[in-house]
C-alpha positions, 0 to 999 in steps of 0.5 A: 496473446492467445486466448487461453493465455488471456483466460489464464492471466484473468484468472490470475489477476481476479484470483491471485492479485484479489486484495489489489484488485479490489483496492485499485478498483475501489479507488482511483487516488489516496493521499494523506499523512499524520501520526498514531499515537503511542500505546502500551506497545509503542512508546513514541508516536509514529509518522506516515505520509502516502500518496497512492494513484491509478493513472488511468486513461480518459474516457475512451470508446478505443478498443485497447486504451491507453495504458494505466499506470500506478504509482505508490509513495510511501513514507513510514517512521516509527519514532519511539520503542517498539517490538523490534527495538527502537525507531526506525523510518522506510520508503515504499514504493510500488512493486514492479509489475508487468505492464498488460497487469498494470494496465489491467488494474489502473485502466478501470474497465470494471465500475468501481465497487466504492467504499472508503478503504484503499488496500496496497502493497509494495516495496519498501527500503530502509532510511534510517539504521534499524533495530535489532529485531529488524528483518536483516535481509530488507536493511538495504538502499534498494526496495526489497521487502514487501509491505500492506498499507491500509487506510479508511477515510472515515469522515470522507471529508478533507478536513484534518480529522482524528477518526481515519485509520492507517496501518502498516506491515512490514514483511520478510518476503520479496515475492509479488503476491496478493497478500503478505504471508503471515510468516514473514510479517515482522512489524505491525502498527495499526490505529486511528489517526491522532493528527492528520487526514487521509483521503481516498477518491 
């Protein structure tokens, strides 16, 4: 890779990939379920459980270290009436990225910034038949749409606790970018947990 080819994907990856960045960087693993309770919007409680990490090589004085991977799991379900029409349930999973970027986010060459927030987006599929309202283009077994995911680990302890926060879009769009855009979100939930606990580390 040229040099000018290295200056323009750094550019890149600290411009166009910021949110990613800064989420992969602030934490190294994020694992957690429970539930949000119903509202004025959303008659049935909705159910999530997620595991995000960055695999990241040990400590090494090597000049070019192992690659780092990362991984995302996402299960979403949202269990009564909502915007869309009744409940529904998606898998995520991460989106494909190429491997110098993947490497460059999980590898951990910059000290992390800390915090008890953790940003990531990717794909989902559907599980389940979906609503009416549901973007019909992303009804399929194959992860195509993209969502965000995002927790706060309130309490930052491992005890079950009803002070995090999760939320959740889901979008239209299938482009890799460093948010979603606001045309193409669709559903959105967000609120502190009811039941469950959330950990980042």
């Amino acid at each position: 890779m040229t040099r000018a080819s290295t200056r323009s994907l750094r550019r890149w990856v600290a411009v166009g990939l910021v949110s990613i960045l800064a989420a992969t960087l602030a934490a190294c693993t994020g694992r957690g379920g429970g539930q949000l309770a119903p509202d004025g919007v959303f008659t049935g409680a909705a159910s999530f459980g997620f595991t995000f990490s960055c695999e990241r090589s040990s400590a090494s004085v090597q000049t070019e270290p192992p690659t780092g991977r990362l991984r995302i799991q996402l299960s979403y379900s949202d269990h009564g009436t909502n915007p869309l029409g009744s409940g529904f349930s998606v898998h995520g999973t991460v989106d494909t990225l190429p491997p110098v970027l993947e490497s460059m986010l999980c590898i951990g060459q910059e000290p992390p910034p800390g915090g008890n927030e953790l940003i990531f987006l990717g794909r989902y599929r559907t599980t389940t038949s979906v609503p009416t309202g549901f973007a019909q283009g992303c009804v399929s077994a194959t992860p195509l749409c993209r969502f965000e995911v995002i927790v706060r680990d309130n309490d930052r302890n491992r005890a079950p606790s009803s002070g995090d926060f999760f939320s959740i879009k889901l979008s239209s769009g299938t482009v890799l970018e460093s948010e979603l855009a606001p045309a193409a979100v669709f559903y959105a939930r967000a609120g502190v947990l009811r039941s469950g606990n959330l950990t980042i580390d």
